[in-house]
ROFI-737654 format. One record per residue (C-alpha): residue number from 1; residue in one letter; x, y, z. Coordinates in pm, 1 decimal, padded with zeros to 6 digits. Layout:
! ROFI-737654
<atom paba="NUM" lumba="A" X="X" Y="Y" Z="Z"/>
...
END
This chain:
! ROFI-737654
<atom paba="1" lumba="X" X="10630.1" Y="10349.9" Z="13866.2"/>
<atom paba="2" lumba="X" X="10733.4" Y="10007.1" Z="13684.2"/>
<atom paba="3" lumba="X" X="10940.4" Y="09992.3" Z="13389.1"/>
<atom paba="4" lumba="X" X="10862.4" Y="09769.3" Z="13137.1"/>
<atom paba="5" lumba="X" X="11163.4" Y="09488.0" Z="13034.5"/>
<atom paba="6" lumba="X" X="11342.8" Y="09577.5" Z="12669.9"/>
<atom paba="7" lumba="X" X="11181.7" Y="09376.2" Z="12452.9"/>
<atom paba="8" lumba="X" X="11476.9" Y="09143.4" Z="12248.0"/>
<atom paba="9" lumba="X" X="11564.0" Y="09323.9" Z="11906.9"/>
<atom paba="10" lumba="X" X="11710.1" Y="09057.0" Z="11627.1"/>
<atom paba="11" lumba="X" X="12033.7" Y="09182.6" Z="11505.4"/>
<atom paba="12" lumba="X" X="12130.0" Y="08978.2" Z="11245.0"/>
<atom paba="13" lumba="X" X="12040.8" Y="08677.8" Z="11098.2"/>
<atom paba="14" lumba="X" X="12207.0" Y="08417.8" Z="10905.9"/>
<atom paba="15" lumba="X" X="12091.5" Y="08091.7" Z="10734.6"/>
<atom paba="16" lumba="X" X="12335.2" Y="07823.7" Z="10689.5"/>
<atom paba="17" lumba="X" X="12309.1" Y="07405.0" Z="10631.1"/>
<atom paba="18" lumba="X" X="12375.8" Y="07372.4" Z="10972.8"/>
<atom paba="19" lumba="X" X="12062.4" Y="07606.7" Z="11096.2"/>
<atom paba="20" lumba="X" X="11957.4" Y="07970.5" Z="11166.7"/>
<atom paba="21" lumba="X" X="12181.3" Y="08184.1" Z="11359.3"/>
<atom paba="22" lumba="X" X="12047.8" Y="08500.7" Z="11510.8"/>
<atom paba="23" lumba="X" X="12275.6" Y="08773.3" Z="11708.9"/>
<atom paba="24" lumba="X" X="12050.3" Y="08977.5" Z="11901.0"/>
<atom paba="25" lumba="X" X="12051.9" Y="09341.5" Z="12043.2"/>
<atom paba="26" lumba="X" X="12221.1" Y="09173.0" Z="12434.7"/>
<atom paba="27" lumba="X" X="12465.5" Y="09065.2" Z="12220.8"/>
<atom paba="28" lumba="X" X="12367.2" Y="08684.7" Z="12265.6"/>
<atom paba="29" lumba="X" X="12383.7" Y="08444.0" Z="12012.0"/>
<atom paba="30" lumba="X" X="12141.2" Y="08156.5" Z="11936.8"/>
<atom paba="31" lumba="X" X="12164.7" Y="07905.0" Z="11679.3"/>
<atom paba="32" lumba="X" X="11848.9" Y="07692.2" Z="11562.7"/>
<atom paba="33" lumba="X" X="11799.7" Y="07397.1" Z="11415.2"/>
<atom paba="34" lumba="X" X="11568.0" Y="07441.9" Z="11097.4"/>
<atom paba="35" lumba="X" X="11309.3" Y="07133.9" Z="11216.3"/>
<atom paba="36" lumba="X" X="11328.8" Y="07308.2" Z="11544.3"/>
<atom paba="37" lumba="X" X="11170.0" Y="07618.4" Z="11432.9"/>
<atom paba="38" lumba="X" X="10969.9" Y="07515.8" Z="11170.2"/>
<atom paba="39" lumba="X" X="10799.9" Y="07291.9" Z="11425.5"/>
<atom paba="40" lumba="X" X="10741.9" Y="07570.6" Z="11631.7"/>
<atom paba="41" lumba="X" X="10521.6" Y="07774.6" Z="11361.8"/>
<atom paba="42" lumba="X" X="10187.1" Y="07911.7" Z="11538.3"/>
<atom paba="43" lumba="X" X="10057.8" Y="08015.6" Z="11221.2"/>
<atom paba="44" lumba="X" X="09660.6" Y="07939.5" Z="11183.6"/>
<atom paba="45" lumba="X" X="09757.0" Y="07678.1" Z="10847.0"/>
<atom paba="46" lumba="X" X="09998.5" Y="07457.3" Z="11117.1"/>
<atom paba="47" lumba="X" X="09810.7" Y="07506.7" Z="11439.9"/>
<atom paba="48" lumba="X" X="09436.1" Y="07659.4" Z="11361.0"/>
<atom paba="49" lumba="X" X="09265.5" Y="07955.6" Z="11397.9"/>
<atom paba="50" lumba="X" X="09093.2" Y="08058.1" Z="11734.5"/>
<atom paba="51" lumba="X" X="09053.3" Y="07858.3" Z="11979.3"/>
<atom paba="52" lumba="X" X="09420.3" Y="07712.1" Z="11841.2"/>
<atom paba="53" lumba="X" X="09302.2" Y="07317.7" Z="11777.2"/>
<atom paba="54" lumba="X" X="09639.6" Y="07170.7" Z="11701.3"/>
<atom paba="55" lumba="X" X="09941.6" Y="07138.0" Z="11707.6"/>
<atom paba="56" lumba="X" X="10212.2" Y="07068.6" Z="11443.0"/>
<atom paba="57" lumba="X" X="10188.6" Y="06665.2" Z="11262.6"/>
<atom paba="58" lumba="X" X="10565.2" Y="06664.0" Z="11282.9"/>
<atom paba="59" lumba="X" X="10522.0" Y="06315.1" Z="11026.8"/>
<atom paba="60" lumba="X" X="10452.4" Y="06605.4" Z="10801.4"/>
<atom paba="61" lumba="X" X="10749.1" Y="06833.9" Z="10822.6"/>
<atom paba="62" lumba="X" X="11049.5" Y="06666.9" Z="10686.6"/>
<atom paba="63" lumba="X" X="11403.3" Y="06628.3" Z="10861.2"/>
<atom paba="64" lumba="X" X="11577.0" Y="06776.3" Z="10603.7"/>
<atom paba="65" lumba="X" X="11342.6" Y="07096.7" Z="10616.8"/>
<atom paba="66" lumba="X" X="11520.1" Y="07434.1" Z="10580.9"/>
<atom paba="67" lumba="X" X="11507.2" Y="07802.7" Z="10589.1"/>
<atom paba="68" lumba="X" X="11559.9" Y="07907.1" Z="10222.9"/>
<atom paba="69" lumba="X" X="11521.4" Y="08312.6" Z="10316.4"/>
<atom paba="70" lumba="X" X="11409.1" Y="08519.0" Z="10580.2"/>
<atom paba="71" lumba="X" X="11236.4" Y="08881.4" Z="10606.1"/>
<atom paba="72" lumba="X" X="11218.2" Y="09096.4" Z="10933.5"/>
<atom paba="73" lumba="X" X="10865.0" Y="09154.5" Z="10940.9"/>
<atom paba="74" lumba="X" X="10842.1" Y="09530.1" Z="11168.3"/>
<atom paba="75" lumba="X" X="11047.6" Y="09572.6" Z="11472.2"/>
<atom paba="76" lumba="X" X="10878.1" Y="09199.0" Z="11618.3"/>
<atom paba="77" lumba="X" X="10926.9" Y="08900.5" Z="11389.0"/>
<atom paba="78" lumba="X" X="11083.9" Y="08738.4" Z="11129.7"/>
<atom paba="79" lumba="X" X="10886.3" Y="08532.5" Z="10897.1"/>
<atom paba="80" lumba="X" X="11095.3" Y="08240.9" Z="10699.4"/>
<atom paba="81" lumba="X" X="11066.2" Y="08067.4" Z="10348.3"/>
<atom paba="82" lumba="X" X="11083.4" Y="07701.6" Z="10448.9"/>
<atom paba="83" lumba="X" X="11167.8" Y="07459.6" Z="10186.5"/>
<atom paba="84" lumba="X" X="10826.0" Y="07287.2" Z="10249.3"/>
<atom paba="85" lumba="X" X="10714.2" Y="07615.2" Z="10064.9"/>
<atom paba="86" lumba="X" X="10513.8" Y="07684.3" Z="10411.7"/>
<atom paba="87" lumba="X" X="10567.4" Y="08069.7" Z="10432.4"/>
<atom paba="88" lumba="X" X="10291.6" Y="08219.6" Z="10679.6"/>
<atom paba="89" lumba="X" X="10433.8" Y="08223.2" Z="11000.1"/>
<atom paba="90" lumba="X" X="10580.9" Y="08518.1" Z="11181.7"/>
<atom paba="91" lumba="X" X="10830.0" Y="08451.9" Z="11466.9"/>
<atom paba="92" lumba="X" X="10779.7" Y="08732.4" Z="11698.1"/>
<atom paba="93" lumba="X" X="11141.5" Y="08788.5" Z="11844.2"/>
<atom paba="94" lumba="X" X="11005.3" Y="08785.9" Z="12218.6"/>
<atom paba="95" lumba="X" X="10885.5" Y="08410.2" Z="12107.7"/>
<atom paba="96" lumba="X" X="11231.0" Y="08313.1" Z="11918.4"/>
<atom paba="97" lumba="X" X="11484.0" Y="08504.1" Z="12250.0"/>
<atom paba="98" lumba="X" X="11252.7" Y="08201.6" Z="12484.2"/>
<atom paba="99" lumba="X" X="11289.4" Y="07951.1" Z="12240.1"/>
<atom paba="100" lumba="X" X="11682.2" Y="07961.6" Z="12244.4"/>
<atom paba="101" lumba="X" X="11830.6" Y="07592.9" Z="12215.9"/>
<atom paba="102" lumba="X" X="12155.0" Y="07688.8" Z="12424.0"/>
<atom paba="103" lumba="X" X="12281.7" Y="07522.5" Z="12709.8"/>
<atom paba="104" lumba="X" X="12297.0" Y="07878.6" Z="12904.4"/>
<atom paba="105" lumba="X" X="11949.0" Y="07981.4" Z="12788.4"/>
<atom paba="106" lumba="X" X="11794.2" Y="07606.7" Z="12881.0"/>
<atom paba="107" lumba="X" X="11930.8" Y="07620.3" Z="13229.5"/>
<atom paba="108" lumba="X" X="12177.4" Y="07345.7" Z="13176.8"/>
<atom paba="109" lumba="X" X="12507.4" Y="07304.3" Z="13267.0"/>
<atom paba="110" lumba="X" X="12755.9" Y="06989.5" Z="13127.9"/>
<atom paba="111" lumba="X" X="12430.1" Y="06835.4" Z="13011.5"/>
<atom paba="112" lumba="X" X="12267.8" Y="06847.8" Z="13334.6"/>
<atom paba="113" lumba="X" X="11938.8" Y="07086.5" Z="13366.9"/>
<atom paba="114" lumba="X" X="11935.5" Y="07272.3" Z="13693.7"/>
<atom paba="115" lumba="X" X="11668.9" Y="07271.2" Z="13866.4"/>
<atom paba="116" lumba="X" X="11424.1" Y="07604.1" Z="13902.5"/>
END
């Protein structure tokens, strides 16, 4: 019989000027960069319905974009009020735990990546 992996649980969340810091249930911590995220929206408005056309015009998403709030959306996402007033995408946590900038969760150690 398999066991299925623990799926990541979001903690806590916290939205400062310098990005979006999220403490999950392993006890890691990630920190992203607004742009970062916002360019990662899969919503249907940034990347199209089915089949998924798209991807995100980053010429349309401002560097100075930020996360004004932030709303846990079940016991899977969090969906964010960007200051670009874009507002439909949900982040499942799965999605955000892979997405972690870090050097530990990139594979990368004193700047260099290692290799898989």
């Amino acid at each position: 019989m398999t066991s299925k992996a623990k799926k990541p649980m979001a903690k806590h969340v916290v939205l400062s000027a310098e990005g979006i810091s999220i403490t999950w249930d392993d006890g890691h911590s990630s920190i992203y960069p607004h742009r970062y995220l916002r360019l990662r929206c899969q919503c249907a408005e940034c990347v199209g319905e089915w089949p998924r056309y798209s991807t995100i015009d980053e010429s349309r998403i401002g560097v100075d974009v930020q996360a004004l709030d932030h709303m846990q959306v079940g016991n899977y996402a969090i969906q964010f009020l960007w200051s670009d007033f874009h507002s439909t995408g949900l982040y499942p946590f799965e999605v955000l735990r892979k997405q972690c900038p870090c050097p530990e969760c990139r594979g990368e150690t004193f700047g260099v990546r290692k290799s898989s």
